[in-house]
N, CA, C and O atoms as CSV, one atom per row, in Angstrom:
chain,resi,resn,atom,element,x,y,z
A,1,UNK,N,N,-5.251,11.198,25.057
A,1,UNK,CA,C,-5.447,11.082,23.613
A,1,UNK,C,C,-5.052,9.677,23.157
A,1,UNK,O,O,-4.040,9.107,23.564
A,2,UNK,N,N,-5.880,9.185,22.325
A,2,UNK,CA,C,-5.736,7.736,21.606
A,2,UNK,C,C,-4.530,8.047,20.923
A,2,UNK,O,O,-4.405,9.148,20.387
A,3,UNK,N,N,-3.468,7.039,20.880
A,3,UNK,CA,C,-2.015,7.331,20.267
A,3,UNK,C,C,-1.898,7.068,18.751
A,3,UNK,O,O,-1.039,7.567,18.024
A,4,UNK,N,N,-3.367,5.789,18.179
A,4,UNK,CA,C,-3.564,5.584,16.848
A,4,UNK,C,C,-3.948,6.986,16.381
A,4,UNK,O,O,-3.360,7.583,15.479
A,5,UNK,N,N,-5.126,7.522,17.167
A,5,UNK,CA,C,-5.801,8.611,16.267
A,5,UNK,C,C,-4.310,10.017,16.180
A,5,UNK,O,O,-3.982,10.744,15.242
A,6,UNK,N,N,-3.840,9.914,17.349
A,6,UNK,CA,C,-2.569,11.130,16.981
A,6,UNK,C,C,-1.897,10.506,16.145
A,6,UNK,O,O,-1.175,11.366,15.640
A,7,UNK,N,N,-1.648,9.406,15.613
A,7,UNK,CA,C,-0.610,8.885,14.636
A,7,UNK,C,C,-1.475,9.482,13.554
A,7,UNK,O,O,-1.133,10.635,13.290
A,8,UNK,N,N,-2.608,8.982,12.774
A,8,UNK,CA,C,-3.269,9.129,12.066
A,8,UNK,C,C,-2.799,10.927,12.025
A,8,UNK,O,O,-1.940,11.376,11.267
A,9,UNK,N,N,-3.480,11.629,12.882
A,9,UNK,CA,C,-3.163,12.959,12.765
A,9,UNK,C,C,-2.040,13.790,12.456
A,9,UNK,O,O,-2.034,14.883,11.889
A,10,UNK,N,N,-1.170,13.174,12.870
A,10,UNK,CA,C,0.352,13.624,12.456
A,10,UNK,C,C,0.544,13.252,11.041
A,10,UNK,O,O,1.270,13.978,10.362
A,11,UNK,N,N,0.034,12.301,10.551
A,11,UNK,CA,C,0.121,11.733,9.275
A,11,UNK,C,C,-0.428,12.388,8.212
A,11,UNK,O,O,0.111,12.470,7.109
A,12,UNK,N,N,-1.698,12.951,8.570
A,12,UNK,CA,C,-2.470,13.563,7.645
A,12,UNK,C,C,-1.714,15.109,7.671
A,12,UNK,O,O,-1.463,15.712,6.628
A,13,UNK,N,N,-1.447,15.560,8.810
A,13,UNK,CA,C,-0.655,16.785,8.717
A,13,UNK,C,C,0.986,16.860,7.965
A,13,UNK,O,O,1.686,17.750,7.482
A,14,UNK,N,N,1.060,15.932,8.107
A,14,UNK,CA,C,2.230,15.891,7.134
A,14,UNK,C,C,1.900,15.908,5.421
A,14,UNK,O,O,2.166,16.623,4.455
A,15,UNK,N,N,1.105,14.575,5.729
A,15,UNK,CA,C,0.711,15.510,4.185
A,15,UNK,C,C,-0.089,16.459,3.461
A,15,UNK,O,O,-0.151,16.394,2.234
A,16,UNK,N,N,-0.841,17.526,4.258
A,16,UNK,CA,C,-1.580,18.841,4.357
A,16,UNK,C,C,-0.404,19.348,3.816
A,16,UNK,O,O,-0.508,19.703,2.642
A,17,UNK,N,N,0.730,19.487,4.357
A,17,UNK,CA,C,1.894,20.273,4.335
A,17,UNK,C,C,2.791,19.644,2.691
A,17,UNK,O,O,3.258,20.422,1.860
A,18,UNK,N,N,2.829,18.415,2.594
A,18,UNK,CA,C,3.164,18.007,1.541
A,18,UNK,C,C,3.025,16.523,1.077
A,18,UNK,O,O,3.643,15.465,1.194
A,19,UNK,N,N,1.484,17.171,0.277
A,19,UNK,CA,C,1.155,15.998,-0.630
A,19,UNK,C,C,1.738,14.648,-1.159
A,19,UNK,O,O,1.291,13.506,-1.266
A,20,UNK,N,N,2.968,15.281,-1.454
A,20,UNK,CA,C,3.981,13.892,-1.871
A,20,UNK,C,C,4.842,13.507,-1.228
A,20,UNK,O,O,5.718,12.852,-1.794
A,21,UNK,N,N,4.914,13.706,-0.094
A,21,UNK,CA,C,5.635,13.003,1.127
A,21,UNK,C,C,5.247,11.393,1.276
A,21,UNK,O,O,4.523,10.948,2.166
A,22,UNK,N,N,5.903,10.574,0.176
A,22,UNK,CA,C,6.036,8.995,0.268
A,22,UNK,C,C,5.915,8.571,1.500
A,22,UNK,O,O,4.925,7.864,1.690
A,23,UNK,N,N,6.730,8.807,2.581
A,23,UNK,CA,C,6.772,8.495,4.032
A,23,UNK,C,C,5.651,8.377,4.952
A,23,UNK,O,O,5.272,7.459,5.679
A,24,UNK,N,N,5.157,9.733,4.690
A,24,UNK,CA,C,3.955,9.711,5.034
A,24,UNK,C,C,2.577,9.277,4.981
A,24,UNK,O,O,1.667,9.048,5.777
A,25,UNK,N,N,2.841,9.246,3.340
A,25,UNK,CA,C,1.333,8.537,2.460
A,25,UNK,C,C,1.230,7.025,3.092
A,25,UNK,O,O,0.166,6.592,3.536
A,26,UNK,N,N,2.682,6.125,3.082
A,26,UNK,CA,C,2.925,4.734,2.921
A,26,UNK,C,C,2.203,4.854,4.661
A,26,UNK,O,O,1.149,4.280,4.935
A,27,UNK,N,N,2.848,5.545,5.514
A,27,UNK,CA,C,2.620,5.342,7.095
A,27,UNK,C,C,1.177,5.686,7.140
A,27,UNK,O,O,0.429,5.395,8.073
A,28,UNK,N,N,0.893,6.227,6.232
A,28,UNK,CA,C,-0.779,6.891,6.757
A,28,UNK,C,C,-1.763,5.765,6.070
A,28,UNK,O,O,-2.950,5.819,6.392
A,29,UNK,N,N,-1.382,4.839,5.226
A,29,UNK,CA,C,-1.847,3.704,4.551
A,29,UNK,C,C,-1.749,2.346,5.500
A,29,UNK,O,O,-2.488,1.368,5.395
A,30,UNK,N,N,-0.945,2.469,6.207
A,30,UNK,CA,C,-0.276,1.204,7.138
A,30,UNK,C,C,-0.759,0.724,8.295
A,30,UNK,O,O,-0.953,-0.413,8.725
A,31,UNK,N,N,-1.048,2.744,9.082
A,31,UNK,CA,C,-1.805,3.032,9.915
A,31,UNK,C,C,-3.342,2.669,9.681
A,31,UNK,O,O,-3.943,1.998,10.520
A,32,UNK,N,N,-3.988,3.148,8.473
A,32,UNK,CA,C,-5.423,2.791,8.419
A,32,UNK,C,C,-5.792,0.990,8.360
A,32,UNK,O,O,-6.717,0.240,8.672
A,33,UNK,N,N,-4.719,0.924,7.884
A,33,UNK,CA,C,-4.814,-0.942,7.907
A,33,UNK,C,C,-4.804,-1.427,9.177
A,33,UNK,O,O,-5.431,-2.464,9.393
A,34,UNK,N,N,-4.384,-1.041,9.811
A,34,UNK,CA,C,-3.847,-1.467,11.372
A,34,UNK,C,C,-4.689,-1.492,12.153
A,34,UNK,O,O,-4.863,-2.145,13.182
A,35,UNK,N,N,-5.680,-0.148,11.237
A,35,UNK,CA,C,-7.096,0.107,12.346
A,35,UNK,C,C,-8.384,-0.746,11.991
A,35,UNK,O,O,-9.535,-0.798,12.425
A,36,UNK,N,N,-7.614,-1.429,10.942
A,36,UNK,CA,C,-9.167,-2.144,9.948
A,36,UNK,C,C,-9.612,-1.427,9.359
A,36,UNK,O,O,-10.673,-1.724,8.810
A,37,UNK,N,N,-9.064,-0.173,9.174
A,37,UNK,CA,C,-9.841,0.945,7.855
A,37,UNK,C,C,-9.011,0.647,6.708
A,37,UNK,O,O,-8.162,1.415,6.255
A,38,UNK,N,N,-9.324,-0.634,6.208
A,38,UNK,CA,C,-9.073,-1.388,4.619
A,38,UNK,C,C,-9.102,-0.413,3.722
A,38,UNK,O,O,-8.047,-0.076,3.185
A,39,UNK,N,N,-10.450,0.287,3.362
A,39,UNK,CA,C,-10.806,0.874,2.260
A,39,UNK,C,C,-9.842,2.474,2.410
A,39,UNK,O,O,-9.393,2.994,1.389
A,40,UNK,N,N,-9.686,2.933,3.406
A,40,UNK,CA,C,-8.794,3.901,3.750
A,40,UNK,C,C,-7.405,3.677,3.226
A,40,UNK,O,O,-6.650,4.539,2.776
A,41,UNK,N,N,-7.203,2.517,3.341
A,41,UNK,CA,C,-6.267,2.482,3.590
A,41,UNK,C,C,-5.474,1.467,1.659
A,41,UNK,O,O,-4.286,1.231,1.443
A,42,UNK,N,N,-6.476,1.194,0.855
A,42,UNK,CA,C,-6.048,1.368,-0.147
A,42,UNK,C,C,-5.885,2.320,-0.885
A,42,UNK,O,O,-4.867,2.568,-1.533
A,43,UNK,N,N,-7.274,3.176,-0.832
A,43,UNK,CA,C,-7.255,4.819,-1.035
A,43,UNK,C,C,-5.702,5.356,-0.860
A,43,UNK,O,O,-5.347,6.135,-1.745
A,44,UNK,N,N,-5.102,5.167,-0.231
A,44,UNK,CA,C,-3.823,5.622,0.113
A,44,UNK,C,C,-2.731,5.007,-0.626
A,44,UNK,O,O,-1.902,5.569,-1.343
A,45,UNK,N,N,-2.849,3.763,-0.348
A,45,UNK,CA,C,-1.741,2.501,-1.408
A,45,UNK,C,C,-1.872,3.026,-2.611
A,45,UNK,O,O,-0.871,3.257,-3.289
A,46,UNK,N,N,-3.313,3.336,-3.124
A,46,UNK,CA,C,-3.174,3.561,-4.560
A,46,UNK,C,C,-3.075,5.325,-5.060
A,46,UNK,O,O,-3.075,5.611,-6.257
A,47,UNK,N,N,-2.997,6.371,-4.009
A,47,UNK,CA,C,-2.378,7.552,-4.088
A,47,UNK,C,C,-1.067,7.995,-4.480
A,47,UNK,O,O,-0.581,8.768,-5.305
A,48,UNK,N,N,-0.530,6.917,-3.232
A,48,UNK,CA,C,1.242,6.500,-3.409
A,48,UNK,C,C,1.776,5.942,-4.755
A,48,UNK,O,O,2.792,6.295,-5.354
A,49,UNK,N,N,0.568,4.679,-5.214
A,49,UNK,CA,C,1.233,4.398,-6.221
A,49,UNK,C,C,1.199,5.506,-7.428
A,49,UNK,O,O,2.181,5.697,-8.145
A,50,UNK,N,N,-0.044,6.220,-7.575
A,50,UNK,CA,C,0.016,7.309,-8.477
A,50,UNK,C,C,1.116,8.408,-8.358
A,50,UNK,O,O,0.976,9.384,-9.095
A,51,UNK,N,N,1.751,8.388,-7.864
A,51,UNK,CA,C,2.666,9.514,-7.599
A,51,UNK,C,C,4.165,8.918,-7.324
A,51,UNK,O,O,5.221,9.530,-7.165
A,52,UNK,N,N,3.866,7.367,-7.325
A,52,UNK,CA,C,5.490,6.953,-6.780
A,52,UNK,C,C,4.896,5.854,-7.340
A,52,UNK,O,O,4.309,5.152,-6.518
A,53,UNK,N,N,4.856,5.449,-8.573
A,53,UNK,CA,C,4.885,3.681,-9.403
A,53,UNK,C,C,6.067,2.262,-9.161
A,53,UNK,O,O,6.039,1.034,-9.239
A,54,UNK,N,N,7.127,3.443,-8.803
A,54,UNK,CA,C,7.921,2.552,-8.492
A,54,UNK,C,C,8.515,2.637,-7.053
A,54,UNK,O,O,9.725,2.754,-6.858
A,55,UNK,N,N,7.311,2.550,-5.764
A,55,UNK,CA,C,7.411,2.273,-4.207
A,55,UNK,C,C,6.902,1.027,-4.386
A,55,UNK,O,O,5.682,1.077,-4.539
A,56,UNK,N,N,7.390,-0.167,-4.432
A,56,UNK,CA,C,7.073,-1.554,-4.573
A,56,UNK,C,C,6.612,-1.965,-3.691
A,56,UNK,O,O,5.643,-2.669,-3.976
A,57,UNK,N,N,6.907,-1.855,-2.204
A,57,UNK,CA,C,5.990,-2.084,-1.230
A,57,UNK,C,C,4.668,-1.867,-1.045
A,57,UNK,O,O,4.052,-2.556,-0.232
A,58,UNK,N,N,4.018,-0.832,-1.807
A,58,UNK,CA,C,2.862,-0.432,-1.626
A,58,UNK,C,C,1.937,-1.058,-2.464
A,58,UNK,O,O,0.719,-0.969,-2.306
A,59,UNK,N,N,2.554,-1.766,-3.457
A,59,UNK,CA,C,1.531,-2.626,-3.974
A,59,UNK,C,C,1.383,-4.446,-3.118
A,59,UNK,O,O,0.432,-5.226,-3.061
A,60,UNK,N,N,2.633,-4.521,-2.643
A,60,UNK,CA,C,2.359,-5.583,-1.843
A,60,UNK,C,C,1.334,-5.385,-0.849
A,60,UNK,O,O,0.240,-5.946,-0.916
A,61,UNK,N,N,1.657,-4.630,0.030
A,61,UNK,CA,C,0.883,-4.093,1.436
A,61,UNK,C,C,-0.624,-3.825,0.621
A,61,UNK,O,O,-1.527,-4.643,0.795
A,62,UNK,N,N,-0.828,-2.660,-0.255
A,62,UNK,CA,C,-2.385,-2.552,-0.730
A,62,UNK,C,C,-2.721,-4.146,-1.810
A,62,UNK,O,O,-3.900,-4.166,-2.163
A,63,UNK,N,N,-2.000,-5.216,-2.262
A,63,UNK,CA,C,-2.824,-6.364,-2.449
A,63,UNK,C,C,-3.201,-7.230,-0.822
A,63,UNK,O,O,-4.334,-7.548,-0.461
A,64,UNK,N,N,-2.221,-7.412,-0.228
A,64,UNK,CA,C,-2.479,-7.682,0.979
A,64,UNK,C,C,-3.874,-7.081,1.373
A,64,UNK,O,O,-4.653,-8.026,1.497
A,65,UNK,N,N,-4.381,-6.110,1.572
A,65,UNK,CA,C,-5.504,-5.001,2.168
A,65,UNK,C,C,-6.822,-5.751,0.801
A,65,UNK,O,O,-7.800,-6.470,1.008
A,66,UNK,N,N,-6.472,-5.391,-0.046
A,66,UNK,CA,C,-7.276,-5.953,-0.803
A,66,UNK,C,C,-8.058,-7.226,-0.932
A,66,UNK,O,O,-9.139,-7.439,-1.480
A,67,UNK,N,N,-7.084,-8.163,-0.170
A,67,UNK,CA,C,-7.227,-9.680,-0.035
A,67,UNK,C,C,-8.780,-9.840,1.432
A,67,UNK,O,O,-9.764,-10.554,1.631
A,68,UNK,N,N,-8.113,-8.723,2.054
A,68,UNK,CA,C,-8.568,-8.796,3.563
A,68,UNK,C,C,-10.300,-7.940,3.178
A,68,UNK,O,O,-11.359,-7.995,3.802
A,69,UNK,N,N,-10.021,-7.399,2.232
A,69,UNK,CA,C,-11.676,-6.405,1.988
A,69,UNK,C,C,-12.183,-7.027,1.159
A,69,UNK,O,O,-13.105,-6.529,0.513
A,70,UNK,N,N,-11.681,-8.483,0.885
A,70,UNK,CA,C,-13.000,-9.626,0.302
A,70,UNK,C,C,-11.962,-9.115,-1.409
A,70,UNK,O,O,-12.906,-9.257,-2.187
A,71,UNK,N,N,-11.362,-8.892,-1.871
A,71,UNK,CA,C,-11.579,-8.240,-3.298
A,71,UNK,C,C,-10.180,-9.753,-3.725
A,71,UNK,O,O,-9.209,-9.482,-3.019
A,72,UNK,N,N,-9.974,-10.626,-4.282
A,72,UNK,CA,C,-8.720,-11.447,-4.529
A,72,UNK,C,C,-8.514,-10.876,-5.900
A,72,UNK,O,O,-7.359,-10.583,-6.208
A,73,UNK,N,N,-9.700,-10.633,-6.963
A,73,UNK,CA,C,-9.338,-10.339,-8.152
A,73,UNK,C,C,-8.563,-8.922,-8.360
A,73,UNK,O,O,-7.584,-8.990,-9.103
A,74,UNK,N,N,-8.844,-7.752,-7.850
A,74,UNK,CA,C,-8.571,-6.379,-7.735
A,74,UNK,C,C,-7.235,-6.880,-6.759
A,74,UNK,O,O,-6.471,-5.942,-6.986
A,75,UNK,N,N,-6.710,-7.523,-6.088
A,75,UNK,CA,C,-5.670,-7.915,-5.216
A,75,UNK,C,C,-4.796,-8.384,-6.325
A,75,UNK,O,O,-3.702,-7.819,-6.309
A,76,UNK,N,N,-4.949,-9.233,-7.265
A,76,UNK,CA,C,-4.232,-10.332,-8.187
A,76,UNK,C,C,-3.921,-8.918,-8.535
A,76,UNK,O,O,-2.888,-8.488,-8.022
A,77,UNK,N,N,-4.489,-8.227,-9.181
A,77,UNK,CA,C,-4.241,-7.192,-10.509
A,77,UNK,C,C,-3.451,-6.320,-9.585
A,77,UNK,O,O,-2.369,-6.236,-10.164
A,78,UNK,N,N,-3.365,-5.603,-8.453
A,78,UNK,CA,C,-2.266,-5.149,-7.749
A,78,UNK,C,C,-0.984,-5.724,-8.147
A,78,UNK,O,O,-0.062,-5.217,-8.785
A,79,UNK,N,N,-1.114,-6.864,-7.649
A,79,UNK,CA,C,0.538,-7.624,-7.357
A,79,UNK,C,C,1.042,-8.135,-8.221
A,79,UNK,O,O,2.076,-8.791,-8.094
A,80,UNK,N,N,0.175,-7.884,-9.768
A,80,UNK,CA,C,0.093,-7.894,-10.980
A,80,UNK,C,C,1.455,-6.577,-11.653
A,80,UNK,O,O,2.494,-6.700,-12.302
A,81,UNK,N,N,0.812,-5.569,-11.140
A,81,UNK,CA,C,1.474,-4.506,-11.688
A,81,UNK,C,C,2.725,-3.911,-10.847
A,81,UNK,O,O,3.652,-3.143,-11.108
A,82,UNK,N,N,2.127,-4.934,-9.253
A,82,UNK,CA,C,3.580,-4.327,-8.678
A,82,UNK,C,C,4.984,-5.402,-8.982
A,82,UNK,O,O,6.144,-5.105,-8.695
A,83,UNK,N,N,4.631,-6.428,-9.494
A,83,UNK,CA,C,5.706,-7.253,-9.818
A,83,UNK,C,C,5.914,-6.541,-11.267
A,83,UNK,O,O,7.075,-6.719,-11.635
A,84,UNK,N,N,5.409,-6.042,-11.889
A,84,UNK,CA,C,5.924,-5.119,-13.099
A,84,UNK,C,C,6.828,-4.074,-12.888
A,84,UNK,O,O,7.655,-3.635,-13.688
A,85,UNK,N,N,6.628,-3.754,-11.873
A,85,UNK,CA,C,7.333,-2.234,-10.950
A,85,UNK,C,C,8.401,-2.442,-10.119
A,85,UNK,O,O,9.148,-1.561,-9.695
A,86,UNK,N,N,8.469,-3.603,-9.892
A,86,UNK,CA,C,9.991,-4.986,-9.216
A,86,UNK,C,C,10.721,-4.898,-10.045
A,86,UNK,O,O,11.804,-4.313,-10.058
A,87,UNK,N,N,10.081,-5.618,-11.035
A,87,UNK,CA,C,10.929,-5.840,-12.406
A,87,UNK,C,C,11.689,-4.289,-13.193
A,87,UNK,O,O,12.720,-4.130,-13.846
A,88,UNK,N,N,10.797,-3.514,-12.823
A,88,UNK,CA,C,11.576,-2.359,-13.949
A,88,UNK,C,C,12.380,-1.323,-13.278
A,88,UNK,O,O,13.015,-0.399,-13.786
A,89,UNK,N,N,12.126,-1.891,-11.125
A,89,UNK,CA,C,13.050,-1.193,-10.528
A,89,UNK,C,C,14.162,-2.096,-10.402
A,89,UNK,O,O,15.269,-1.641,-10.115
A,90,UNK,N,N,14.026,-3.051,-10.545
A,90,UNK,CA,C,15.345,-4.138,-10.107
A,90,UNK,C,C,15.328,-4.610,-8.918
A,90,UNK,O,O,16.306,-5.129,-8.381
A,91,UNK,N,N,13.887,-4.430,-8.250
A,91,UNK,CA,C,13.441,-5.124,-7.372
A,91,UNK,C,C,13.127,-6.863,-6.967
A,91,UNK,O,O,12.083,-7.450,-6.684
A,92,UNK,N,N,14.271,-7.235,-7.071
A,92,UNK,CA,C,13.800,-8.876,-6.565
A,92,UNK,C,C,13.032,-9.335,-5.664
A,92,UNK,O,O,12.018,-10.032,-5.657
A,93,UNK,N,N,13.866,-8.685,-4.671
A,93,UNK,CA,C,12.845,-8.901,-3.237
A,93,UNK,C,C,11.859,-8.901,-3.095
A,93,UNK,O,O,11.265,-9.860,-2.602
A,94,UNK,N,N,11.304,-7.833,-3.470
A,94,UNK,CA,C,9.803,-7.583,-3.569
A,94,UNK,C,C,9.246,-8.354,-4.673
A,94,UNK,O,O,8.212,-9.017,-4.597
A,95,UNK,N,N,9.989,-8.230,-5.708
A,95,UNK,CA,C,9.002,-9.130,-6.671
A,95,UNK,C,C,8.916,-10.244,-6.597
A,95,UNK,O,O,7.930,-10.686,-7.187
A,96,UNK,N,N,9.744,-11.214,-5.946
A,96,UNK,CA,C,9.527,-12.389,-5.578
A,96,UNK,C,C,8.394,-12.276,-4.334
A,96,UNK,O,O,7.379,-12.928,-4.088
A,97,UNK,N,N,8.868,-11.454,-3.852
A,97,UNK,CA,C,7.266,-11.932,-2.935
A,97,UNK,C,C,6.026,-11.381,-3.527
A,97,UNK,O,O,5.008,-11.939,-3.118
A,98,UNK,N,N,5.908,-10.745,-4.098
A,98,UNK,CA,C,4.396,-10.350,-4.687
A,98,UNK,C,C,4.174,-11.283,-5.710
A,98,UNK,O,O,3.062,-11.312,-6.235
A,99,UNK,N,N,5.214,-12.184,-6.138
A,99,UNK,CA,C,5.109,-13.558,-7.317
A,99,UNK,C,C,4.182,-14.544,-6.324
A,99,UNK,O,O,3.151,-15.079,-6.732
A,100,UNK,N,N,4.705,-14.707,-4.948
A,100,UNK,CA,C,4.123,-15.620,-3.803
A,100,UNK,C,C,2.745,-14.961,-3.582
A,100,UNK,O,O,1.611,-15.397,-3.779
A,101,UNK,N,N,3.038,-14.183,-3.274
A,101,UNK,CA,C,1.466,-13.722,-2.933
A,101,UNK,C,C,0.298,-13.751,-3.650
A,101,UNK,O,O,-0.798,-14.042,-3.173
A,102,UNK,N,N,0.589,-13.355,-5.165
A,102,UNK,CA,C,-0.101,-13.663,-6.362
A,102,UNK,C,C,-0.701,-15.441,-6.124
A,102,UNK,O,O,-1.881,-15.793,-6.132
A,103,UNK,N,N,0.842,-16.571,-5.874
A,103,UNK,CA,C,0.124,-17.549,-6.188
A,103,UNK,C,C,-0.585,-18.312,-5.357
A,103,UNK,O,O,-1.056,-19.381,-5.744
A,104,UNK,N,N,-0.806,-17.713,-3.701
A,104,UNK,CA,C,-1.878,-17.681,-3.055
A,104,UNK,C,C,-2.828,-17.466,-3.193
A,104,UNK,O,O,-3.693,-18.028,-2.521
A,105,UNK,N,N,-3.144,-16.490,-4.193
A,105,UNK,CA,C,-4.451,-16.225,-3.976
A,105,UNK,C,C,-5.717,-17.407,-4.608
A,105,UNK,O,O,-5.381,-18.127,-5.548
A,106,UNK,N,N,-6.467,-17.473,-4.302
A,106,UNK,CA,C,-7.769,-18.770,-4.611
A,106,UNK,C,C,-7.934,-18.212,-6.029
A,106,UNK,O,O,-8.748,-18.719,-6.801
């Protein structure tokens, strides 16, 4: 057995079992990136963020994904709202880097 596709599988079974399992959503988002399934794999970034606004990583990682599926504007507006979500968790870390990443983009 391919060890991506059992990752993938364990992932999705975890969240069969429970939808809002953060852990899972973020790994099952990380995983599809990994595979080059971009669009999968924002689908997911932006699940997480609906249900967890303030997992700050996931807007870094899904502008990142965004950048890579051709999209910079829909990427800006990510790292847009996740440096909003830095800010109102008290997230520096992250929001300083999604400030960087923002001013990469073309």
């Amino acid at each position: 057995m391919d060890p991506m596709n059992s990752r993938l599988e364990i992932l999705q079974g975890m969240l069969t079992q429970d939808p809002t399992n953060t852990f899972a959503r973020y790994g099952l988002a990380m995983e599809f990136a990994n595979q080059g399934d971009f669009a999968g794999a924002v689908t997911q970034f932006e699940a997480l963020i609906a249900g967890k606004p303030d997992y700050c990583a996931a807007y870094f990682h899904g502008g990142q994904t965004l950048e890579k599926l051709g999209k910079p504007d829909e990427a800006g507006s990510m790292y847009r709202r996740g440096i909003e979500a830095a800010t109102k968790a008290g997230d520096s870390h992250t929001r300083k880097e999604l400030e960087g990443a923002l001013a990469m983009l073309p």
